[in-house]
C-alpha positions in Angstrom: 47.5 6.6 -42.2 45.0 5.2 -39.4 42.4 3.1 -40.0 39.7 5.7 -39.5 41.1 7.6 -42.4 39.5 5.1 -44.5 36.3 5.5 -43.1 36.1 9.4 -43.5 37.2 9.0 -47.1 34.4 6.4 -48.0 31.8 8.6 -45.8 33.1 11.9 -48.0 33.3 9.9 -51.5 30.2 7.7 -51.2 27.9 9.2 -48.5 24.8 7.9 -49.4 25.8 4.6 -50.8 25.1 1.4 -48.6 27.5 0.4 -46.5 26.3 -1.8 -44.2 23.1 -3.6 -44.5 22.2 -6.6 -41.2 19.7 -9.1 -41.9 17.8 -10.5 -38.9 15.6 -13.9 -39.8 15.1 -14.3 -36.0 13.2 -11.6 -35.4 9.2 -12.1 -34.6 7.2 -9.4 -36.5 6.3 -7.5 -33.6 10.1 -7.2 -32.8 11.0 -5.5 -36.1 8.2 -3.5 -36.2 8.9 -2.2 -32.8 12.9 -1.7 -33.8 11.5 0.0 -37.2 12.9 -2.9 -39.1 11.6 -3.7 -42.5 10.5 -6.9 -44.7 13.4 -8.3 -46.7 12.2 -11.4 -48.0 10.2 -14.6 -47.1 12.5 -17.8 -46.0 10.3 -20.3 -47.8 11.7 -23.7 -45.5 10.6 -21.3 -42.0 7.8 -20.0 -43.6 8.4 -16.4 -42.3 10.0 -13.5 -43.3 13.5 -12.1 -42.5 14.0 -8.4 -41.9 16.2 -5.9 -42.9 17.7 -2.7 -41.9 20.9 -0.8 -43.3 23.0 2.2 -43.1 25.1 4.3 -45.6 28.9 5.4 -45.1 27.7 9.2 -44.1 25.4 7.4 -41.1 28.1 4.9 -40.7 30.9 7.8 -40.0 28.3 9.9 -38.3 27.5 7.2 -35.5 31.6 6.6 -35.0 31.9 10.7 -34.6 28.8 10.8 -32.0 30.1 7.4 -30.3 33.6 9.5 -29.8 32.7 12.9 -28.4 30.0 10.8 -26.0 32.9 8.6 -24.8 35.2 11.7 -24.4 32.7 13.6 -22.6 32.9 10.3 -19.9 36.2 10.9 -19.4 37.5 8.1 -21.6 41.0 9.1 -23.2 44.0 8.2 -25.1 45.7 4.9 -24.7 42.3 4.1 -22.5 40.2 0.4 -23.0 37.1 0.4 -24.0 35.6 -2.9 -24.3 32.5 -4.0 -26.9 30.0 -7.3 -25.9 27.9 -7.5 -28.3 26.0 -9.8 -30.9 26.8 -9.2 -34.4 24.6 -5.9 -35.5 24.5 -2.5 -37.5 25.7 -0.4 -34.8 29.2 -2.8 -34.1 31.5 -1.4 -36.1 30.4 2.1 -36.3 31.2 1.9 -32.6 34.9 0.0 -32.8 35.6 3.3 -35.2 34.0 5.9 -32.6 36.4 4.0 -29.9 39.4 4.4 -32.1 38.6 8.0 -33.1 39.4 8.6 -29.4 43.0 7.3 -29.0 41.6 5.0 -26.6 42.0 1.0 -27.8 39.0 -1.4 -28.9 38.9 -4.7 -26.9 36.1 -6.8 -28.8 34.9 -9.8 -26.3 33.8 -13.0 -27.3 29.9 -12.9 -26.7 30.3 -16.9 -25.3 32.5 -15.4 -22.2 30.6 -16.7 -19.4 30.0 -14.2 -16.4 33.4 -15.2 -15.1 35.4 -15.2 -17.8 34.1 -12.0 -18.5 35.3 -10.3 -15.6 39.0 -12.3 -16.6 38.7 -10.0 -19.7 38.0 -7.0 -18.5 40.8 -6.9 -15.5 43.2 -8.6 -17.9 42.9 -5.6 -20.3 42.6 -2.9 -17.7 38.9 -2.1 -19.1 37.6 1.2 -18.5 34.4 1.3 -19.6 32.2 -1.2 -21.7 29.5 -1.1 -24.0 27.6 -4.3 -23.9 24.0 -5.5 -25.5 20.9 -7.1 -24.0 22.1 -10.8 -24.7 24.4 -10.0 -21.9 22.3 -8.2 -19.1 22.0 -11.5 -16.8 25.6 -12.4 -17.3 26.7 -8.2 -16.4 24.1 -8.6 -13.6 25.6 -11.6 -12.0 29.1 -10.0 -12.0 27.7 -6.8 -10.7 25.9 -8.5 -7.6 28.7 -10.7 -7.0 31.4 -7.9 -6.6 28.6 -5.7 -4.6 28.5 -8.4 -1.9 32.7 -8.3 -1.9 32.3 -5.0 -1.2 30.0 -5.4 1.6 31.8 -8.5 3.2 34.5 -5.7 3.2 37.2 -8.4 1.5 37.4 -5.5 -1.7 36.8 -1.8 -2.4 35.7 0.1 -5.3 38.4 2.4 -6.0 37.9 3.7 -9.3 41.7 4.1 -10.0 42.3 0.0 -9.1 42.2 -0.7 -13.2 40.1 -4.0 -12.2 36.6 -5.2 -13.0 35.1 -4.1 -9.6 35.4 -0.1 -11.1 33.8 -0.7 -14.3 30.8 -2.6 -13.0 30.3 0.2 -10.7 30.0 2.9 -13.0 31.1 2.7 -16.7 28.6 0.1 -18.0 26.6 1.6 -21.2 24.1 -0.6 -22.4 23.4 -0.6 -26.4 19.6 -1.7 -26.7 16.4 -1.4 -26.0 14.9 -1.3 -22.3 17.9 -0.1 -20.4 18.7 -2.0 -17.0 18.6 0.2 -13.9 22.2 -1.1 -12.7 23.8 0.3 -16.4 23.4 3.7 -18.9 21.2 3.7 -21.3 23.9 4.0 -24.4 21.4 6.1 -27.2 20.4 8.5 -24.4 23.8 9.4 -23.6 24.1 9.9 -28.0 21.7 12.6 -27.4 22.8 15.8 -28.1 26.2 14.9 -29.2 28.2 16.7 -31.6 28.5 14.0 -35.0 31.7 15.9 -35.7 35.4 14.2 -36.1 37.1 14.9 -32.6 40.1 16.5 -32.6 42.5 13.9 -32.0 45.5 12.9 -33.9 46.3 9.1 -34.4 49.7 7.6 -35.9 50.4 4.2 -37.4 52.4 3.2 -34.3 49.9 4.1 -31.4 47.9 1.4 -29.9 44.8 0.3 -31.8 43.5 -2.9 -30.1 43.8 -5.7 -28.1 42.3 -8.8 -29.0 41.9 -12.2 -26.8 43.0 -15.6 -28.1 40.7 -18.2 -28.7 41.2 -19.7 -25.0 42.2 -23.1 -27.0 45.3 -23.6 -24.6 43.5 -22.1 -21.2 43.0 -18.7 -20.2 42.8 -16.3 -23.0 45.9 -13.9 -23.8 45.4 -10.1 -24.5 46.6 -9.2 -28.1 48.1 -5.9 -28.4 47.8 -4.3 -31.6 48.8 -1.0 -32.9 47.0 1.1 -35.6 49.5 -0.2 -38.4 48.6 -3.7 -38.0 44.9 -2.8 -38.5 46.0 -0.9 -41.8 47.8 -3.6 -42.6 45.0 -6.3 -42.2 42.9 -4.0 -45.3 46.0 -4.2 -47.4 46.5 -7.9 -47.5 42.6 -8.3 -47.7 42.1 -6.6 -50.8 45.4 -7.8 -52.0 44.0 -11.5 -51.9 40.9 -11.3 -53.0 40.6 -8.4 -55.2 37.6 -6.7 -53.7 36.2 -3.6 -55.4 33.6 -0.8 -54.9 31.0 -3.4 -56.6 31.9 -6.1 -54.1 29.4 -7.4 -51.9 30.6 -9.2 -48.9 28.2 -11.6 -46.7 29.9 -11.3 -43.1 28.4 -14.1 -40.8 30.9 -15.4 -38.0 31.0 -13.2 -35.0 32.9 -9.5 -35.5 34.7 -9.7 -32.1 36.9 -12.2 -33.8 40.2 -11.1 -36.0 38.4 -13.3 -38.8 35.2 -12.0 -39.9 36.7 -7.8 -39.4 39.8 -8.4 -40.8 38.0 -10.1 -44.2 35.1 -7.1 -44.2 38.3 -4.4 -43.8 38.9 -5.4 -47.5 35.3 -3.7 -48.0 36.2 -0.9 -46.0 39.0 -0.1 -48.1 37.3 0.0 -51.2 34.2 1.3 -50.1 32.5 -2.3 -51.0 28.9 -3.0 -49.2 29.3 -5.5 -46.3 26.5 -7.5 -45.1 26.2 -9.3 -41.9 23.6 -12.1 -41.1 22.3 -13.0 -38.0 21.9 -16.9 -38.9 23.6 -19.6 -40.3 21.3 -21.6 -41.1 21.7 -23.1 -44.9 18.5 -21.5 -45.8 18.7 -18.1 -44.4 22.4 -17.9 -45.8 21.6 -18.8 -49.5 18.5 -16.4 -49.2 20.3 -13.5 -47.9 23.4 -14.6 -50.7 20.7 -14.4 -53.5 18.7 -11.5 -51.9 21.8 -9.2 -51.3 23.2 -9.9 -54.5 26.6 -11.1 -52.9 29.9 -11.9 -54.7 32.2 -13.0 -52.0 31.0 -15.5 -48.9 33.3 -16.1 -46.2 32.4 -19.7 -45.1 33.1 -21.9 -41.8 33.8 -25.6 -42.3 31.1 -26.5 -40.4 28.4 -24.2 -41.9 29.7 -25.3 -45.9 29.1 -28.6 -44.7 25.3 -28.4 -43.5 24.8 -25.9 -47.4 25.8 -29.1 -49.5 24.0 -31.3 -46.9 20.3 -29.5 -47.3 21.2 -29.1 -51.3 21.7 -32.8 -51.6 18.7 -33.8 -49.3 16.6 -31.4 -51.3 16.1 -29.0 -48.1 17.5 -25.9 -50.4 16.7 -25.9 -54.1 19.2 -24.0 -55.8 16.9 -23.6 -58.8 14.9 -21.0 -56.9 17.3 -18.6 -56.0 20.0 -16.5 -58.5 23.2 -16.9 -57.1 24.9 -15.6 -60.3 26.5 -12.3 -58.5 28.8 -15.0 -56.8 31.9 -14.8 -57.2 34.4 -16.3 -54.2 33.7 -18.6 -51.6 36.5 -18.8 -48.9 37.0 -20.6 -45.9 39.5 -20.2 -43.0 39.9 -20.5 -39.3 40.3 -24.0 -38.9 41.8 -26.6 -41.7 40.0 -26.8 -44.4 39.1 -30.7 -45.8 39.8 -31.2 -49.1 37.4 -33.5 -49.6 34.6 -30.5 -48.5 35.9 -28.2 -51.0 35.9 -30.9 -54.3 32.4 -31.1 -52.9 31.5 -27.3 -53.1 33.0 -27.1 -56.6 30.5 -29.8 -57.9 27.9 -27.7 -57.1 29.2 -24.4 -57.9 31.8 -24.9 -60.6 31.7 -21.2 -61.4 33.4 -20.3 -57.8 36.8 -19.3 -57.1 38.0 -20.4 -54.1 40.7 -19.7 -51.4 41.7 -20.1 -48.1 43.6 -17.6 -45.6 45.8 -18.7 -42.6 46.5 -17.0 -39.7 45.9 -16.2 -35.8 44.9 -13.3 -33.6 48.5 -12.8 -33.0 48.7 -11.8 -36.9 45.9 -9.7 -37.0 43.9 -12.6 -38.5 43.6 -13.8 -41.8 46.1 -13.7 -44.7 49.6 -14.5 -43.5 49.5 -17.1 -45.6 46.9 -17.7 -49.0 46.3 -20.0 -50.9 45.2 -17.6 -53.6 42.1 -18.4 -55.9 44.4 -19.3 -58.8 46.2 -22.2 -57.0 42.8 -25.2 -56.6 45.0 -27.9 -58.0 46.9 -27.3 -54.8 43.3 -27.7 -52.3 44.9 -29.1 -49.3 47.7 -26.1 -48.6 47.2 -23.0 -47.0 49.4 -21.9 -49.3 52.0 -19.1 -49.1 53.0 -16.1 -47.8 50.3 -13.5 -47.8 50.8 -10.1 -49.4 53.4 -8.1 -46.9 54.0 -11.4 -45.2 57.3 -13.8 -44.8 57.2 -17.3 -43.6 59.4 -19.7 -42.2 58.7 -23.9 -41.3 62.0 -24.3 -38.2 62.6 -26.8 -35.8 63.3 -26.4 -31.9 66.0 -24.8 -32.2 64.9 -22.2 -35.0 66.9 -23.2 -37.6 65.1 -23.8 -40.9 64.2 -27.5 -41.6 64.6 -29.2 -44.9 61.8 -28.8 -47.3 58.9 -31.4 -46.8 60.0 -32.0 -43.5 57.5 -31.0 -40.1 58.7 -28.1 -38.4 57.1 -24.5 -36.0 55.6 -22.1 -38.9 57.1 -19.0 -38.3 55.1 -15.5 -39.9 56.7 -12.2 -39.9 54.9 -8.6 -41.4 53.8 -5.7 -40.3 50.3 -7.2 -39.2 52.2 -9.3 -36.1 51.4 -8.3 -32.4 53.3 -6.0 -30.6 53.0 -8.4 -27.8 50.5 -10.1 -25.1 49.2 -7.1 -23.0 51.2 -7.7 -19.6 52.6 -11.2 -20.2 56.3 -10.4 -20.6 57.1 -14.0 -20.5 54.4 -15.2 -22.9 55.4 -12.2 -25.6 59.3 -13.3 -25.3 58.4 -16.7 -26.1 56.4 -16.3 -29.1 58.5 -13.1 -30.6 61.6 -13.7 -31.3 64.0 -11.5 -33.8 60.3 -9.8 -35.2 59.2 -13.5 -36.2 55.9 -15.2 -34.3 56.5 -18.6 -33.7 52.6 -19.9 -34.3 52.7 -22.5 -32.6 51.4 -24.4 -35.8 53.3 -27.4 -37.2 53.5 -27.7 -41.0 55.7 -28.7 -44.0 56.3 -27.1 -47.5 55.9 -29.1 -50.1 58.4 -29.0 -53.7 56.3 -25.5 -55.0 56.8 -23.3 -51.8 53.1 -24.6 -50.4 52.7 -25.0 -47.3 50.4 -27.9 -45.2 49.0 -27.4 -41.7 49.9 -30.7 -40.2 48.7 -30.0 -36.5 48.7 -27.6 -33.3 52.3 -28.2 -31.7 50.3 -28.9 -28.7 47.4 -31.1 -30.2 50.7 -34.2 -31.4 50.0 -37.3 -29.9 53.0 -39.5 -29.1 52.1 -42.7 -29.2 54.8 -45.5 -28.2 57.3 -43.1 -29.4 55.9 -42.1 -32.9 54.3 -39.0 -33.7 50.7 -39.0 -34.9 49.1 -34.9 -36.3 45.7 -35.2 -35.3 44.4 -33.6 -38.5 45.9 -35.8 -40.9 43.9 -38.6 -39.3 40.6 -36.1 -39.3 40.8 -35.2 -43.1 40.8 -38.8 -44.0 38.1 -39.9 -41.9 35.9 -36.8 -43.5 36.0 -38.8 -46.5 33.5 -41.1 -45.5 30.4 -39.7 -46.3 28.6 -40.8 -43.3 30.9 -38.1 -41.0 29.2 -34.9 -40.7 32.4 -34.3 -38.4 35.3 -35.4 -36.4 38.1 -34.6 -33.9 41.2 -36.5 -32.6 42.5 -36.5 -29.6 45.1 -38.4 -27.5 43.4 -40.8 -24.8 45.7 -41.9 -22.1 47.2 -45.2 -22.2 49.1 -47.7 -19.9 51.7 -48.8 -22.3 52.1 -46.5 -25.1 51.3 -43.2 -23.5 48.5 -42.1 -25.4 46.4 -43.1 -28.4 44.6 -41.9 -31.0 40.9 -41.6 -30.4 38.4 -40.8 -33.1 35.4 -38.6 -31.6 33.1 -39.0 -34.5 29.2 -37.2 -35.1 27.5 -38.9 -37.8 25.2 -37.0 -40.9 21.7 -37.2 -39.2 20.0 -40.0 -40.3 23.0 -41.7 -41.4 23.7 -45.3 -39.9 27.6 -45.6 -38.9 29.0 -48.1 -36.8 32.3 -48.6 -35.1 33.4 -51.7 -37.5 32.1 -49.4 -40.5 34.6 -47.1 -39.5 37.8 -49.5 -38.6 37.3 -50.9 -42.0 37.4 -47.7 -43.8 41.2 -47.1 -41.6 42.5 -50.0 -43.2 43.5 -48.0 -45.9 45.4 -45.7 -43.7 49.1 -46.5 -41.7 48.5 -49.0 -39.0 50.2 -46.7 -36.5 47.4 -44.0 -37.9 44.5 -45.6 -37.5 42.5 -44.5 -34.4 42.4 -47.1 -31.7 39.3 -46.0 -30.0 36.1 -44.6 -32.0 33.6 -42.9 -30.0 30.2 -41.4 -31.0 29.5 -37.9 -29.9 29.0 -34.5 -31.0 32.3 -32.3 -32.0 32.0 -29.1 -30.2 32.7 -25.9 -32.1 34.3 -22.2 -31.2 32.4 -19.8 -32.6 35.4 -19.4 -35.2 34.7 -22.3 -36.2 38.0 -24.4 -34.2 36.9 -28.1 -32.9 37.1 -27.4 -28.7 39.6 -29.5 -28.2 40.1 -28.6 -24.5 36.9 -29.6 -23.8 36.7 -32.9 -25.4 39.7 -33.8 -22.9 37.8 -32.7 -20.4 35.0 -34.6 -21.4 37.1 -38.2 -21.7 39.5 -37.4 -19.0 42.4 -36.6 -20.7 42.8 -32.8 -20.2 45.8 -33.9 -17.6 47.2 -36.4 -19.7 51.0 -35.5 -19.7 50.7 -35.1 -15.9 49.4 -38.8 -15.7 52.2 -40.2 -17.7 54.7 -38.1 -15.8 53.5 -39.2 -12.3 52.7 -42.9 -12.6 
């Protein structure tokens, strides 16, 4: 059954129950009183109030119907892209399902894409029309202006059947807002008069669903083609993990375009559960809207559970004001998770389960491999296969590799891509016999569990000997002076490359570099970083350090060329 199916059946079986409720602490009070908004609740530490607004499965399924018949009557059809560029907010996924009741296939975009990258996207996917919000009107504006003047300079012509970016900024730009720009159509006007009814279109488990980009962590992004199982799949191994029911109350923060955050709510959406999304992640506004919302389950970045035990422990958040009893699960994924951060969380809240979920755009997200809430005493793994999932750890050649030895994770289910959209070469190096070679290097240890030791790309080879960048990170987030840190490689004229330490201190904490080479004594000397540096550790809205960038930053984004050529 599709994806959509689920949606109808909550809309017939709960109608007027909530199902999605977004929380805006941003918003001035003339804002939400011109948007219709209401008071939630007053964020004591800003002093203001945060307002509310929220929709029940019968509006939810409505909105998807009406989104449907308005993109069929502009022509879009099935096996068409329709892109979404927008901010986290009610109307997002009511409009993913309207584009899937089509036939035609979601392409959620990051909302950091500059203007350029962008325009990448769109012609990468052969986009045919895209819905897009007001944080986006300068970047859409730019791209418009700079393909009009290509047009006049006569180097390019519009010809709406080219399946490139010049078409769709032409004509098929639908703006979701308020205040329409001239150059794009006004979104809720073209809603008006629509039927709300279910279009009559058939979808199968094997038809294309969506394609999703990767993170851009190794250069351009890829196009992620995934069919309407995989989607089905993702709500299967969701609830499967973390046991959500029609009770359930899910706080969704990180950004929806991202396989993350959906793939997690999609457990909701299979049970019917409320799902509540925050615009904020501020420690304050999150444990408000936790308490507020009556939440049970929390879906956490690294970097955001850090800065919630830093306020408790400086005093910034008092935990005795707000009733956090309802819950229930606090997980964390995208990025490895520090074991040190999670015997931190369970201090506070010893009443938690926790878990962690592994996996990649190219498995439809989370949940190829889980931890599972039962398995703490092993904090560290990302566990094992997921529900419907298989695993392997091989070497070059694919050939298994002993247990506890460092070798490619391999996943293999029905949630894996059916390829990269147009990238024949890229999809026959990462498929191979039905198995997705990650990318990921990790070892199982004597109980099936498997450790993330590093990104294949992100080993450092240093006078021969390999060094997994996150092995060095985790230690050094022991010392509890690091709000956080990234390793890279640094080039170096006789052994390659080292290991250098890019290290942002708590605020207000004082860290120097002889601090931290002390605290490495207790690690391997051919471990221990041989540069430490004192900067801020850029972040992916997923939550994944930017390592790209970083080498950019020191110079060492062409490092194998250096060694190669000198």
């Amino acid at each position: 059954m599709p994806i959509t199916d689920f949606l109808e059946r909550n809309a017939r079986d709960f109608a007027d129950e909530i199902a999605l409720v977004e929380i805006n602490p941003s918003f001035t009070s003339r804002q939400a009183a011109q948007r219709g908004w209401k008071e939630a609740f007053l964020v004591e530490t800003a002093k203001r109030p945060s307002y509310r607004k929220e929709m029940t499965w019968r509006q939810f399924d409505e909105l998807s119907n009406c989104t449907a018949q308005f993109l069929l009557s502009q022509g879009v059809k099935r096996g068409d892209k329709v892109a979404i560029l927008m901010m986290n907010c009610l109307e997002w996924l009511p409009l993913y399902f309207g584009i899937l009741k089509t036939g035609a296939l979601a392409v959620p975009m990051n909302f950091r894409y500059s203007s350029d990258e962008i325009e990448y996207c769109l012609k990468l996917a052969d986009v045919s029309l895209l819905l897009f919000g007001p944080e986006f009107v300068e970047r859409i504006e730019e791209l418009k202006m700079k393909n009009e003047k290509l047009i006049i300079d006569g180097l390019t012509t519009c010809d709406k059947t080219d399946n490139s970016s010049l078409s769709i900024l032409n004509s098929s730009l639908h703006y979701v807002g308020d205040n329409c720009p001239a150059f794009a159509q006004d979104f809720f006007a073209g809603l008006a008069g629509m039927s709300c009814d279910k279009p009559n279109i058939t979808l199968s488990d094997e038809q294309d669903g969506a394609i999703y980009f990767s993170s851009g962590t190794t250069g351009f992004p890829k196009a992620i083609l995934h069919t309407h199982r995989s989607l089905v799949h993702a709500c299967e191994t969701e609830q499967a993990h973390h046991g959500q029911t029609h009770d359930d109350v899910f706080l969704c923060i990180p950004p929806l375009y991202h396989t993350g955050a959906k793939m997690h709510w999609f457990g909701s959406l299979l049970v019917g559960g409320r799902g509540v999304l925050l615009r904020g992640v501020q420690p304050d506004w999150i444990i408000e809207t936790a308490a507020k919302e009556r939440a049970t389950i929390v879906w956490l970045l690294v970097p955001w559970c850090q800065d919630i035990l830093d306020a408790i422990e400086r005093g910034d958040v008092d935990l005795a004001r707000h009733d956090l009893s309802p819950l229930r699960l606090m997980h964390i994924g995208a990025q490895p998770v520090p074991p040190s951060l999670v015997k931190r969380w369970l201090s506070i809240f010893p009443h938690h389960d926790y878990d962690t979920n592994y996996g990649l755009s190219e498995s439809i997200g989370p949940g190829s491999v889980h931890l599972g809430v039962g398995n703490i005493h092993k904090v560290g793994a990302i566990g094992k296969a997921g529900y419907g999932w298989q695993t392997r750890i091989a070497d070059e050649n694919g050939s298994d590799v002993p247990r506890g030895d460092v070798g490619e994770l391999l996943v293999k289910g029905d949630g894996v891509m059916k390829c990269y959209y147009k990238d024949e070469a890229a999809t026959a190096a990462s498929l191979k016999d039905g198995w997705l070679y990650t990318g990921d290097m990790a070892r199982e240890d004597e109980d099936g569990f498997i450790y993330l030791v590093d990104r294949k790309k992100d080993v450092i080879i240093t006078g021969g000997e390999n060094l997994y960048p996150v092995q060095i990170e985790d230690f050094l987030r022991e010392m509890s002076e690091i709000k956080d840190v990234a390793v890279i490689g640094l080039p170096d004229e006789r052994l390659g490359e080292i290991a250098a330490a890019i290290i942002e201190p708590k605020p207000d904490a004082t860290l120097t570099e002889e601090m931290v080479e002390a605290y490495c004594l207790a690690m391997p000397r051919y471990k221990r970083p041989k540069r430490i540096i004192f900067d801020h550790v850029p972040r992916n809205p997923t939550g994944k350090i930017e390592k790209p960038a970083l080498r950019r930053r020191y110079s060492a984004d062409k490092l194998v060329e250096a060694e190669t050529t000198r």
